[in-house]
Steps between C-alpha positions, in 0.01 A plus 500: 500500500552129386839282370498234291745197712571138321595379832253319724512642832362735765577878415420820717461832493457797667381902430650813599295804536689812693762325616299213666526142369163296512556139640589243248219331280567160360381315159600125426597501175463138271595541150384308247800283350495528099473180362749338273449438107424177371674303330463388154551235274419477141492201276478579131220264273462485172222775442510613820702531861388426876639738739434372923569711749632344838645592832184724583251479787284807398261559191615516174492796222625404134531831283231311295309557731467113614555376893563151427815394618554377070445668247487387145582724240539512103709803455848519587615796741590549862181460728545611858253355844534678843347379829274684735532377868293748792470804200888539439588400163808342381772574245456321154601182411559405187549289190537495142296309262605376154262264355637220217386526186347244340605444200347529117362138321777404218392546168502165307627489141420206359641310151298217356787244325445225357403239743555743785491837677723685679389743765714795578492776809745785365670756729392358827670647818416196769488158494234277351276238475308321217178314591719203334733546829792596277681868587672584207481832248332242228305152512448292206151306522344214215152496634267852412352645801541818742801525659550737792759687647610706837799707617625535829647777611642596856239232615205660396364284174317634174141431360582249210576505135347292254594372168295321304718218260328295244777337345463452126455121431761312307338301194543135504741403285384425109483121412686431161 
């Protein structure tokens, strides 16, 4: 009693009862195309990733739940985002998140010397920066104060690390 054509077109039919054939009926037949996925591109932050969709013209569904066409998102995974255009639904399109992590602070160990302090971040994995501008493992300061220091890793920086060096004071020299 009904077919199911992908085909736009005109399609007939008939019915046969005792041997005699009706005349032909006709039914235009305009299927819905399926649109395609969208595409998507992810660019990983530090914390978190965007993920865009493009090459759509219908409205957007995340798997979040979101029809933005970007989402952000904090958790890495694969996130998918189909396309409705005139009730037909497209096929997923994907991407997969993987947020940068940001970093710890560096732990400051500090050792009060004679006339100066030296300021050391141990067992650090990226590169770093003193709020003296130097880079190195250790610094070596003569004034007391708080000194701070970052790491940078996979471009995502660190909260800082401070060290606090109060240099112990060289006595003047005796008279004689």
């Amino acid at each position: 009693s009904s077919i199911n054509v992908s085909s736009v077109g005109t399609y007939t039919v008939t019915q046969s009862v005792n041997g005699c054939s009706s005349s032909p009926a006709t039914g235009d037949a305009a299927p819905k195309e399926i649109p395609s996925a969208p595409t998507v591109s992810v660019v990983n932050n530090c914390e978190s990733s965007i993920l865009s969709a493009s090459d759509f013209t219908g409205l957007l569904l995340w798997n979040n739940g979101v029809t933005s066409s970007s989402i952000s998102v904090s958790a890495a995974g694969a996130y998918f985002v189909t396309q409705t255009i005139n009730g037909c639904i497209s096929t997923e399109g994907s991407g997969i998140a993987d947020p940068k992590t940001t970093p710890a602070a560096p732990i400051v160990i500090v050792a009060n010397n004679c006339g100066s302090s030296v300021l050391t971040a141990p067992g650090i994995t990226g590169s770093l920066l003193w709020s003296t501008g130097e880079t190195t493992e250790s610094i070596t300061v003569t004034t007391g104060g708080t000194y701070t220091v970052t790491q940078t890793v996979g471009g995502c920086a660190s909260a800082g690390g401070n060290g606090i060096a109060t240099p112990i004071l060289i006595p003047p020299a005796p008279i004689v």
